[in-house]
C-alpha positions as CSV (number, residue, x, y, z in Angstrom):
1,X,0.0,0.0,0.0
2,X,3.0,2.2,-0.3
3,X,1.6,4.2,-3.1
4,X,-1.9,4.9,-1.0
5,X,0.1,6.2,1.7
6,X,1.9,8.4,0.1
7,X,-0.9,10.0,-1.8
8,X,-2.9,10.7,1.7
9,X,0.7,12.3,3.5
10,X,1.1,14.4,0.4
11,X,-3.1,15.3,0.4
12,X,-3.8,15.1,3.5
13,X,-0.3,16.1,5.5
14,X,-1.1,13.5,7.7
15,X,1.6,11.8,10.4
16,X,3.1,8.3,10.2
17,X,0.3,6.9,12.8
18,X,-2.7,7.8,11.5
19,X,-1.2,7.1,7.9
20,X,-0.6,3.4,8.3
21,X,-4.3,3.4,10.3
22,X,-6.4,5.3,7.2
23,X,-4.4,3.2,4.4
24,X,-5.5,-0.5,5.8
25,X,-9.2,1.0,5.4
26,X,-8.4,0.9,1.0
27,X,-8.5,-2.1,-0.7
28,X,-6.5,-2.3,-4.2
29,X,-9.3,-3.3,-6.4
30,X,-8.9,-3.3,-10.8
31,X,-12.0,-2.0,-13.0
32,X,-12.6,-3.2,-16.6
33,X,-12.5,-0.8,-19.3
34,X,-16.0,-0.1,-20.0
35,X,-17.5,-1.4,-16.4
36,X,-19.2,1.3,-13.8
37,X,-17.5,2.4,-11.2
38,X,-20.7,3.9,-9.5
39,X,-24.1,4.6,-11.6
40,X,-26.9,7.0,-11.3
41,X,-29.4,6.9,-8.8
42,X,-28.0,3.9,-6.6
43,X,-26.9,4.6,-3.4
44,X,-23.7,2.4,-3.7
45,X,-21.0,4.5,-2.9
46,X,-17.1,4.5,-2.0
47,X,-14.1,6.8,-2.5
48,X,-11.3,5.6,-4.8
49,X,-8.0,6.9,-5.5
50,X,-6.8,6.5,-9.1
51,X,-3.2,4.3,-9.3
52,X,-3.9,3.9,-13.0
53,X,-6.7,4.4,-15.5
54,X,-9.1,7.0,-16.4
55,X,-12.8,7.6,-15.4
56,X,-15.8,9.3,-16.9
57,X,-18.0,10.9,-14.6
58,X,-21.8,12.1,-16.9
59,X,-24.7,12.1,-16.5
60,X,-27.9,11.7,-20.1
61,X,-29.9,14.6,-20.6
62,X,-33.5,12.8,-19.9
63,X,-35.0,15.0,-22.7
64,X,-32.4,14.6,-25.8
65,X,-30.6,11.4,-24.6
66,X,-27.6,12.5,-25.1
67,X,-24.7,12.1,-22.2
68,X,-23.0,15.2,-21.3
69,X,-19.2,14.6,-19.4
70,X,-18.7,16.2,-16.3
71,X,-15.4,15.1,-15.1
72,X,-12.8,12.8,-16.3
73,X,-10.5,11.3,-13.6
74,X,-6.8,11.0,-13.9
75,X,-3.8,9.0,-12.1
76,X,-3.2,10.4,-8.8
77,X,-6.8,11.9,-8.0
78,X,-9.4,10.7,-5.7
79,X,-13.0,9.7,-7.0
80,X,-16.9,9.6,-5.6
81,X,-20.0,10.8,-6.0
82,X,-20.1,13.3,-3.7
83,X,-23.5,13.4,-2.5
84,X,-24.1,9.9,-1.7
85,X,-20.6,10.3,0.7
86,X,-21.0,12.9,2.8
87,X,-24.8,13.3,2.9
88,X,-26.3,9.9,1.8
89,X,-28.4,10.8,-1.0
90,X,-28.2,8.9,-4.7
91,X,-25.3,9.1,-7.0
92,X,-25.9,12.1,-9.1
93,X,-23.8,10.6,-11.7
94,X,-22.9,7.5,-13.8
95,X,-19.1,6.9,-13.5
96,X,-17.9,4.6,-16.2
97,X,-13.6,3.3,-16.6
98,X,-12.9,4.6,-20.2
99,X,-9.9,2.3,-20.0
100,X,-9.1,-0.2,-17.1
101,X,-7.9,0.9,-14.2
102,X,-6.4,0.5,-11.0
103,X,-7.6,1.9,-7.6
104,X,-7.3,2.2,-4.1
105,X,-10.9,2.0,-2.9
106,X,-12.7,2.3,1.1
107,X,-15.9,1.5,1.5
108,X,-19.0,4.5,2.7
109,X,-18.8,2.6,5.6
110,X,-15.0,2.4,6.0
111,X,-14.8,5.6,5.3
112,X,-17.5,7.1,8.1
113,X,-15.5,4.9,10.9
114,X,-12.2,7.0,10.0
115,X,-13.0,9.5,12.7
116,X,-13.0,6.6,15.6
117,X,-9.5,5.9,14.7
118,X,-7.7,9.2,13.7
119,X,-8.4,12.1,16.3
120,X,-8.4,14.8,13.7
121,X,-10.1,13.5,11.1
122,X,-12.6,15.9,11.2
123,X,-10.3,18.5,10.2
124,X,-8.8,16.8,7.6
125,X,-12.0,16.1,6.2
126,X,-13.1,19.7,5.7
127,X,-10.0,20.2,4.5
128,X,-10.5,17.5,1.3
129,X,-14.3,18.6,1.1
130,X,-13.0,22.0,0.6
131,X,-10.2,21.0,-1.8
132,X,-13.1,19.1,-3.9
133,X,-15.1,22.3,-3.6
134,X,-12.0,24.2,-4.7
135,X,-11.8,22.8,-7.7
136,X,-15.4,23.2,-9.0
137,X,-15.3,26.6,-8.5
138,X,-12.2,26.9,-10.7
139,X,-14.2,24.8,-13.6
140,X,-17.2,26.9,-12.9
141,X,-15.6,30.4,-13.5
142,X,-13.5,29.1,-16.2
143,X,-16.4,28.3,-18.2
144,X,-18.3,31.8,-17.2
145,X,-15.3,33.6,-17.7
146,X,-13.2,32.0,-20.8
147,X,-13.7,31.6,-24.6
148,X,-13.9,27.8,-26.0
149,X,-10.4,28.2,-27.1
150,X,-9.3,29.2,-24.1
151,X,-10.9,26.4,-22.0
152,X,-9.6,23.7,-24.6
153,X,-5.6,25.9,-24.1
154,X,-5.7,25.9,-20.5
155,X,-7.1,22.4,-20.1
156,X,-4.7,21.2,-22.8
157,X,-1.9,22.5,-20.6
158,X,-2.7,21.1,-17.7
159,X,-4.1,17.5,-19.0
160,X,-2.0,17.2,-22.8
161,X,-2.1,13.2,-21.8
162,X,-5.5,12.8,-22.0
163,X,-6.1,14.0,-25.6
164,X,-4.2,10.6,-26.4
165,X,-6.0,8.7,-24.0
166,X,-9.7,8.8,-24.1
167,X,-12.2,9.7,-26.6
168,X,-12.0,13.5,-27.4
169,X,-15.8,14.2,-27.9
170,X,-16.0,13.5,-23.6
171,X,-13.2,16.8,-23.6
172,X,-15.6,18.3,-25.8
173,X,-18.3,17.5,-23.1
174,X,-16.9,18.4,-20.5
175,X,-15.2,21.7,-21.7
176,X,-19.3,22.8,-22.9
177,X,-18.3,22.4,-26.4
178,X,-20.1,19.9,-29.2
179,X,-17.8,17.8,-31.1
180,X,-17.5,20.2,-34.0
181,X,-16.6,23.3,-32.7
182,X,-13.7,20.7,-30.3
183,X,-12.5,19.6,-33.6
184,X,-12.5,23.4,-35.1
185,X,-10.3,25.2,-32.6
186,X,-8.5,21.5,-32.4
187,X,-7.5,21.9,-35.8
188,X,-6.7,26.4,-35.4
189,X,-4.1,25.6,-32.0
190,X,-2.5,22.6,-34.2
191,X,-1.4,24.7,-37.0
């Protein structure tokens, strides 16, 4: 579990102790390419951290059908449906391997017995609730405030792997873009 434990001491600045206790609650489990790692409206939950692999997180428009990408997961990120962990309620989303993948998963159950074992684990929790929260806002204003091509820039910078490694109409998706208009500016920041 070396790899877990390091992940939560870099996230989580968390002490020797309480590492080796939170890293036996993750099991190492594989996902299939194409196999759900959580889906819509169940109340099956756990949090993962991604060792390899990539995961979709969407949801399907219940009007036109079509399935609009919120999220792909990457290497070295945590993954859940946020909802069902900290307040119970039905996945929100569909969560789907787009290639097969390797995690480090605890159980909703594991994962609310934490605080029993680690003294202040209530701070670190707010503290990876906000980082979550943290990040949304950052998508959220950089789809208010920026251009298509500068959304597809700034997340090629950040994410060039990925344009190799999954589909590209989910980019599109997620980046608010249809197919078309991905390929267009695509095609202007190639040349």
């Amino acid at each position: 579990m070396k790899e877990i434990e390091q992940y939560i001491e870099t996230y989580f600045g968390i002490g020797d102790k309480d590492l080796v206790n939170i890293s036996h609650f993750f099991e190492e489990k594989k996902l299939e390419k194409g196999a759900y790692f959580l889906k819509k409206g169940k109340f099956q939950s756990n949090l993962s951290f991604i060792k390899s692999g990539y995961l979709r997180i969407f949801n399907t428009d219940p009007n036109s059908g079509k399935e609009i990408t919120q999220w792909i997961s990457t290497p070295g990120h945590f993954i859940a449906d946020l909802s069902n962990l900290a307040f119970g309620l039905p996945n929100k989303f569909d969560i789907q391997a787009l290639s097969d993948c390797e995690l480090f998963t605890i159980s909703n159950e594991n994962y609310k017995s934490i605080g029993s074992h680690i003294p202040n684990w209530e701070r670190l929790e707010k503290l990876f609730i906000a980082k979550c929260f943290s990040t949304l806002e950052d998508r959220m204003y950089s789809h208010l405030a920026m251009s298509s091509e500068e959304r597809y820039k700034f997340f090629f910078a950040y994410n060039p792997e990925l344009f190799n490694q999954v589909p590209l109409q989910y980019i599109a998706s997620m980046l608010g873009m249809t197919p078309e208009t991905f390929s267009r500016i695509r095609k202007k920041v190639s040349s």
